[in-house]
N, CA, C and O atoms as CSV, one atom per row, in Angstrom:
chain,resi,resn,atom,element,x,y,z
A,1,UNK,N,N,-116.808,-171.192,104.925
A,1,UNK,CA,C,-117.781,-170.167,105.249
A,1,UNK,C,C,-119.183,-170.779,105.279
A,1,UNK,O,O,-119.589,-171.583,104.440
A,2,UNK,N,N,-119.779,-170.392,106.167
A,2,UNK,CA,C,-121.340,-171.094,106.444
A,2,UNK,C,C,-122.635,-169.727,106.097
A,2,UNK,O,O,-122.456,-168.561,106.450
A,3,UNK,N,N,-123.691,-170.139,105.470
A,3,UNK,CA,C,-124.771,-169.814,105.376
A,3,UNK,C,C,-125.558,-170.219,106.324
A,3,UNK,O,O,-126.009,-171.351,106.503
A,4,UNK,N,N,-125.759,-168.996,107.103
A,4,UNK,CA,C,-126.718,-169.093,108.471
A,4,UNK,C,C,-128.155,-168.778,107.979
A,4,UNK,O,O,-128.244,-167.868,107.155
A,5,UNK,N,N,-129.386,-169.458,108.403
A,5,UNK,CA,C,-130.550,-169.021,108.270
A,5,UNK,C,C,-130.894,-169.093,109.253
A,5,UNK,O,O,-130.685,-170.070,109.971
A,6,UNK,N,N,-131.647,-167.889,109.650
A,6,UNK,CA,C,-132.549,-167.429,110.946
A,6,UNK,C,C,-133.971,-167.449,110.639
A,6,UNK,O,O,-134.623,-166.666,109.948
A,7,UNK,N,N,-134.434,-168.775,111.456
A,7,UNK,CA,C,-135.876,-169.265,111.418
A,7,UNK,C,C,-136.638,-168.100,112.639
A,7,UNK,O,O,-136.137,-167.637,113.664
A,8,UNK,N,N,-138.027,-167.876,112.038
A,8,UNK,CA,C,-138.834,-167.605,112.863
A,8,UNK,C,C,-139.787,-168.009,112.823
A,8,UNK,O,O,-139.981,-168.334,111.652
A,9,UNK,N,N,-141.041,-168.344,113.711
A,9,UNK,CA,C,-142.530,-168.760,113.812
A,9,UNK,C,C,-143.162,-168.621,112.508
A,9,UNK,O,O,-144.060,-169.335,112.061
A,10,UNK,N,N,-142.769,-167.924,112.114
A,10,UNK,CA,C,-143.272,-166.617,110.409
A,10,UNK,C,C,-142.593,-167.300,109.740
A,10,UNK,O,O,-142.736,-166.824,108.613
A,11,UNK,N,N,-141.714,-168.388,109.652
A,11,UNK,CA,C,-141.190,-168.680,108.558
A,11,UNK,C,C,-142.115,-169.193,107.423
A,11,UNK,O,O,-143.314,-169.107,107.689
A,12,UNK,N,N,-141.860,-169.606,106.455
A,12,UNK,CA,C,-142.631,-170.362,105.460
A,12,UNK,C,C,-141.966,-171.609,104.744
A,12,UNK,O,O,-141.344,-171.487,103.689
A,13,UNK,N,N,-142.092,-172.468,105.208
A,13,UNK,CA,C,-141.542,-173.918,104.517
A,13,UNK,C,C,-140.888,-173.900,103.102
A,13,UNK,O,O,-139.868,-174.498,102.760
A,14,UNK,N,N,-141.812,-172.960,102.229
A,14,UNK,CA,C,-141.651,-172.995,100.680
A,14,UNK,C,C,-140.581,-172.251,100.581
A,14,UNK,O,O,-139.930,-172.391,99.545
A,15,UNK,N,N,-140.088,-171.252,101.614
A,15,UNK,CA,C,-139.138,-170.350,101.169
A,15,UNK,C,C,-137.447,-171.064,101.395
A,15,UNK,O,O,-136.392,-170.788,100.824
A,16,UNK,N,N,-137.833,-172.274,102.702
A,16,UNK,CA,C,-136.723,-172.401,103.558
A,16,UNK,C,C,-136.441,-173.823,102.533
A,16,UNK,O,O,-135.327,-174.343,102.598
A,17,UNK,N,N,-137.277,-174.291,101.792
A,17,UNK,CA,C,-136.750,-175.570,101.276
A,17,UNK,C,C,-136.119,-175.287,99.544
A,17,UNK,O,O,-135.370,-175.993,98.868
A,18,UNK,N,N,-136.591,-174.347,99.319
A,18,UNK,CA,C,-136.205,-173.938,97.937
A,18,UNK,C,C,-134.523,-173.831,98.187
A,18,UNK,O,O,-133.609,-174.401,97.591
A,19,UNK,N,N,-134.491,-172.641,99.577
A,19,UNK,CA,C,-133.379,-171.906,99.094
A,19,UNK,C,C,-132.302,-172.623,99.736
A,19,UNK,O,O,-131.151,-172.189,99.782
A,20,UNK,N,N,-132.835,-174.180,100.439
A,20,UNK,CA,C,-131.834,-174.661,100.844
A,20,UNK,C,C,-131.294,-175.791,99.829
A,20,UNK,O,O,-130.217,-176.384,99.876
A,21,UNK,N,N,-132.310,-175.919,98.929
A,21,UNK,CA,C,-132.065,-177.254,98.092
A,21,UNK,C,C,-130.728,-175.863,96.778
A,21,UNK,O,O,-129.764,-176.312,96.158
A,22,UNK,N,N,-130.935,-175.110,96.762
A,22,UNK,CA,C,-129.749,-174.083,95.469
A,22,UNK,C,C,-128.500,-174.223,96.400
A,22,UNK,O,O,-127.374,-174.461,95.963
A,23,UNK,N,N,-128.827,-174.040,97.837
A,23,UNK,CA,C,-127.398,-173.856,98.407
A,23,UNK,C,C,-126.537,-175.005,98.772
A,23,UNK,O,O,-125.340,-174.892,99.037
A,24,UNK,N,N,-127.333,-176.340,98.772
A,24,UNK,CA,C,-126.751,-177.082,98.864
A,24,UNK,C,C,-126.160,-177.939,97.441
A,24,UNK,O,O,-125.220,-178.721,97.300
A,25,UNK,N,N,-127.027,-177.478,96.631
A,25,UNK,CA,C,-126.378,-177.873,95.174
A,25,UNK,C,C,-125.134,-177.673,94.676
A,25,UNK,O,O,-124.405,-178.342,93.943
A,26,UNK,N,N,-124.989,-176.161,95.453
A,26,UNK,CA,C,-123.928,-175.029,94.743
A,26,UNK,C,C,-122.798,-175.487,96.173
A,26,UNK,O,O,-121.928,-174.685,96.513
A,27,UNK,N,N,-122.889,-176.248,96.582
A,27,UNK,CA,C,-122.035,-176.988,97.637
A,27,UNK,C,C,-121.914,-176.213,98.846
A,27,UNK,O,O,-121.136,-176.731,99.648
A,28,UNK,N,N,-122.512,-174.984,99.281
A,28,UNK,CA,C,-122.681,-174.099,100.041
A,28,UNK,C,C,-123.290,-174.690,101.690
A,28,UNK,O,O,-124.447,-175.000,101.972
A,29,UNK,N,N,-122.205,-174.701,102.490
A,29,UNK,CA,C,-122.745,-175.097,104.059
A,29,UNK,C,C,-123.805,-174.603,104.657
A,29,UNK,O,O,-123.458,-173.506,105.094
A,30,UNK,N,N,-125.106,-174.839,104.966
A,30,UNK,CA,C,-126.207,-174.519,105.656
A,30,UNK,C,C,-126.498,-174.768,107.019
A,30,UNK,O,O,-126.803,-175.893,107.416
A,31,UNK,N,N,-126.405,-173.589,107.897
A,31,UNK,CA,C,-127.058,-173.936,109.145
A,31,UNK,C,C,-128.327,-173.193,109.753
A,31,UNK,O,O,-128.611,-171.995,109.767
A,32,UNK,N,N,-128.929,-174.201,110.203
A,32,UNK,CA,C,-130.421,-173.530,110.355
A,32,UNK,C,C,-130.767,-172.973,111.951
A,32,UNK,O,O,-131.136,-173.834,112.749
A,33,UNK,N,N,-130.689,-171.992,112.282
A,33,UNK,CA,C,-131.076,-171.207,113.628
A,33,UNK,C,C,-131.664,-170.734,114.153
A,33,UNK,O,O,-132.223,-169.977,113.359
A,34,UNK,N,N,-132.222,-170.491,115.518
A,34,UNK,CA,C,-133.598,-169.568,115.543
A,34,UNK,C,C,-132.903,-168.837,117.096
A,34,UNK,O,O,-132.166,-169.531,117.796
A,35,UNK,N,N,-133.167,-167.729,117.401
A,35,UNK,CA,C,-132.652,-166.804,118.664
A,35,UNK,C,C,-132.816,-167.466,119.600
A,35,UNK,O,O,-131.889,-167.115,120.331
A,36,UNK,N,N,-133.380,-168.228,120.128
A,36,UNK,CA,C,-133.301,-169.100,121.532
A,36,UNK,C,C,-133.145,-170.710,121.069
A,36,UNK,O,O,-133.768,-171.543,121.727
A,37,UNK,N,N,-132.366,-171.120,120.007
A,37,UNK,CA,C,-131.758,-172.659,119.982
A,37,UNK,C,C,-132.687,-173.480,119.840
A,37,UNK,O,O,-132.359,-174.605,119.462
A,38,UNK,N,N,-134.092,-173.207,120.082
A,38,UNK,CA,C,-135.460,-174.593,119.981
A,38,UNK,C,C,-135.939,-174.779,118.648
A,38,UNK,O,O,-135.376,-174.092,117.795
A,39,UNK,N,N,-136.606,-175.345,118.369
A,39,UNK,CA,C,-137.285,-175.612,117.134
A,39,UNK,C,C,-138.431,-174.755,116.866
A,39,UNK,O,O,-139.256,-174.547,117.757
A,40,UNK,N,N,-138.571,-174.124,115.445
A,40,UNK,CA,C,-139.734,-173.782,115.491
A,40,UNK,C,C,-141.133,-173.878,114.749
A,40,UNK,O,O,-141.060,-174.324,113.604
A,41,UNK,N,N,-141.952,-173.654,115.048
A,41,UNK,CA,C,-143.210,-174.000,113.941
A,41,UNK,C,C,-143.202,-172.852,112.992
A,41,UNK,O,O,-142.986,-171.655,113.178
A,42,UNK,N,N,-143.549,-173.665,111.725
A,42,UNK,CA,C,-143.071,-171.970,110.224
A,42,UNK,C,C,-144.759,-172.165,110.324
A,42,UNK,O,O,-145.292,-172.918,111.139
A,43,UNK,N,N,-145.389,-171.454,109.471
A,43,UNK,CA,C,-146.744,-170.563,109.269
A,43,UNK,C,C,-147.560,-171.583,108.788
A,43,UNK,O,O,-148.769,-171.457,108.984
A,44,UNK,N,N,-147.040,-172.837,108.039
A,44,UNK,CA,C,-147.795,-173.855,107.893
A,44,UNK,C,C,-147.968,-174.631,108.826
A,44,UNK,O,O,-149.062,-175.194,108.783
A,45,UNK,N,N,-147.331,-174.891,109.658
A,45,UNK,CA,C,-147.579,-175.662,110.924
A,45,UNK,C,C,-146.766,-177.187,110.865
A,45,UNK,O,O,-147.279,-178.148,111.438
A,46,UNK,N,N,-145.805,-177.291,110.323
A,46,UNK,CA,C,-144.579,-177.753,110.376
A,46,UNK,C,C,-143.526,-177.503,111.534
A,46,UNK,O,O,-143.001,-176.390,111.506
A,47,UNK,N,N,-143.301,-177.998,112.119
A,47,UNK,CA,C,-141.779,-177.858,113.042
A,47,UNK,C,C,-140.495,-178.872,112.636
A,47,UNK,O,O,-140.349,-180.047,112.298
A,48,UNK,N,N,-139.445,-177.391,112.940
A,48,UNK,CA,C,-138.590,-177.700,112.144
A,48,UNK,C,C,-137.438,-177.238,113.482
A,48,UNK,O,O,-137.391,-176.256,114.223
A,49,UNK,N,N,-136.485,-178.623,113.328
A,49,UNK,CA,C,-135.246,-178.436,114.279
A,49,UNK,C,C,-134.222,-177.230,113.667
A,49,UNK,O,O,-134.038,-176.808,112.525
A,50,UNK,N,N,-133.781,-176.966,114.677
A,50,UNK,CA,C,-132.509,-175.766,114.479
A,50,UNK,C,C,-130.924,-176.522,114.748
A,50,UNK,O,O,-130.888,-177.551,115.424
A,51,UNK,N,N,-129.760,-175.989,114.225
A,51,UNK,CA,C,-128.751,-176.587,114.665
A,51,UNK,C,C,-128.181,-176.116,116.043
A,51,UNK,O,O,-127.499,-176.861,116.748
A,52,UNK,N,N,-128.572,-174.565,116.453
A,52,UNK,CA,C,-127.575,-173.601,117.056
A,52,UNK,C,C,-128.862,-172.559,117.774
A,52,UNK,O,O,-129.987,-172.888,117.398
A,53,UNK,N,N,-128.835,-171.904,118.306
A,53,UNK,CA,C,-129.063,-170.238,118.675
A,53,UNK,C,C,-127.724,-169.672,117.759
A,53,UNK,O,O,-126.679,-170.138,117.304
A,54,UNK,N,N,-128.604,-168.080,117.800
A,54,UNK,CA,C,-127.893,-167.460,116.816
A,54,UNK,C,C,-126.663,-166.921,117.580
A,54,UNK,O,O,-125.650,-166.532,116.999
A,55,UNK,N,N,-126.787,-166.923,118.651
A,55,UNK,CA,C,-125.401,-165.627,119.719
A,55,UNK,C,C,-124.495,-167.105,119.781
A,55,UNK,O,O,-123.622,-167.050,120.647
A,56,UNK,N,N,-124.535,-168.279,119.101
A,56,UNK,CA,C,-123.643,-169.120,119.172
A,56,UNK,C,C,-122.715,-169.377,117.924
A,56,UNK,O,O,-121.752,-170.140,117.853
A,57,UNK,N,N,-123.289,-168.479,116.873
A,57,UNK,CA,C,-122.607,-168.567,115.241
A,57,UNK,C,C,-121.333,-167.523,115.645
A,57,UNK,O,O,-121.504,-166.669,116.515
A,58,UNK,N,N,-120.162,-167.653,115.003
A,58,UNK,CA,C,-119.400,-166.895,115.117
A,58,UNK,C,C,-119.375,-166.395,113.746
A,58,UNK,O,O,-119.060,-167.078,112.772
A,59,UNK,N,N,-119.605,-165.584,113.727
A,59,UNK,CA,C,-119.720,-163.678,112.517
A,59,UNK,C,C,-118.912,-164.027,111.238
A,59,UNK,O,O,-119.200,-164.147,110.047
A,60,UNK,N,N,-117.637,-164.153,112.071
A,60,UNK,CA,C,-116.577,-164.429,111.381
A,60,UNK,C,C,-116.501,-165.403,110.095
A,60,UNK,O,O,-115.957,-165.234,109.004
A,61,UNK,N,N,-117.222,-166.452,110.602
A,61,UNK,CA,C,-117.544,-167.692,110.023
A,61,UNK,C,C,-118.444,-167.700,108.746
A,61,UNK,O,O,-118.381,-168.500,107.813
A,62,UNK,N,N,-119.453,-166.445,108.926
A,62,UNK,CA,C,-120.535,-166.708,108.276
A,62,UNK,C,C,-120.302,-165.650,106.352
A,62,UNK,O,O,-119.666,-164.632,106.080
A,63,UNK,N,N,-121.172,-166.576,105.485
A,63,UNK,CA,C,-120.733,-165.722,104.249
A,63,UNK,C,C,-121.810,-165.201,103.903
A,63,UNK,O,O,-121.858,-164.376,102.990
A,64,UNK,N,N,-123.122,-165.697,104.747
A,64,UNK,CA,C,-124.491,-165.184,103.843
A,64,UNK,C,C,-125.387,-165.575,105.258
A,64,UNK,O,O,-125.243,-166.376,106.182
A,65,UNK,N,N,-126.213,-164.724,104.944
A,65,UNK,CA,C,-127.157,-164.652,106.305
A,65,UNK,C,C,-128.719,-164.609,106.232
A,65,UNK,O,O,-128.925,-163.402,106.359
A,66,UNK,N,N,-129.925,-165.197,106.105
A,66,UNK,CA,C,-130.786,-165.417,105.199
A,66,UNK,C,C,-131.913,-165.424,106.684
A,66,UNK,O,O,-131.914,-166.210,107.632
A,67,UNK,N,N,-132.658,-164.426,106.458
A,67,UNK,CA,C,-134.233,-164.646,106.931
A,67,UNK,C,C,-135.433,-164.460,106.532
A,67,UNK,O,O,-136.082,-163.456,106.239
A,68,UNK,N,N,-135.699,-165.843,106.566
A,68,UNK,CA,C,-137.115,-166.010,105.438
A,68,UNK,C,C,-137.932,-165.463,106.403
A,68,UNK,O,O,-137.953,-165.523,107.633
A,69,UNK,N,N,-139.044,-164.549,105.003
A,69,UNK,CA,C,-140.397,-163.964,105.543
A,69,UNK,C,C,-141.521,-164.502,105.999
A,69,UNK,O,O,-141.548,-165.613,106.528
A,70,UNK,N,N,-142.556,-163.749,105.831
A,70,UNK,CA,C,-143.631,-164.943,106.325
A,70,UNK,C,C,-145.199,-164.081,105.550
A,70,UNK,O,O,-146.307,-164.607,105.654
């Protein structure tokens, strides 16, 4: 089962690195996505690659679904 996170422009670095460093501890699969597949810039002005667009995750697959604020 995969943990999808859905990046937006609004993201915030502090939120997306915290909660990826617990999920990967806790051995939990992370994939990072944004609605059109490109990379995006979070609110600090960082750009950050995506693995996927989101209409490419299959549902099925996923155990936790995470979109950081901004």
């Amino acid at each position: 089962m995969k943990s999808v996170v859905l990046l937006f422009n609004t993201s915030c670095v502090y939120e997306i690195v915290i909660l990826n460093y617990f999920l990967n501890f806790t051995g939990k699969e992370v994939v990072f996505v944004s609605m059109d597949g490109k990379s995006i810039t979070a609110m600090e002005g960082y750009s950050i690659n995506v693995s996927d667009k989101l209409e490419s995750i299959d549902s099925s697959e996923v155990e936790l679904m995470i979109v950081p604020g901004g």
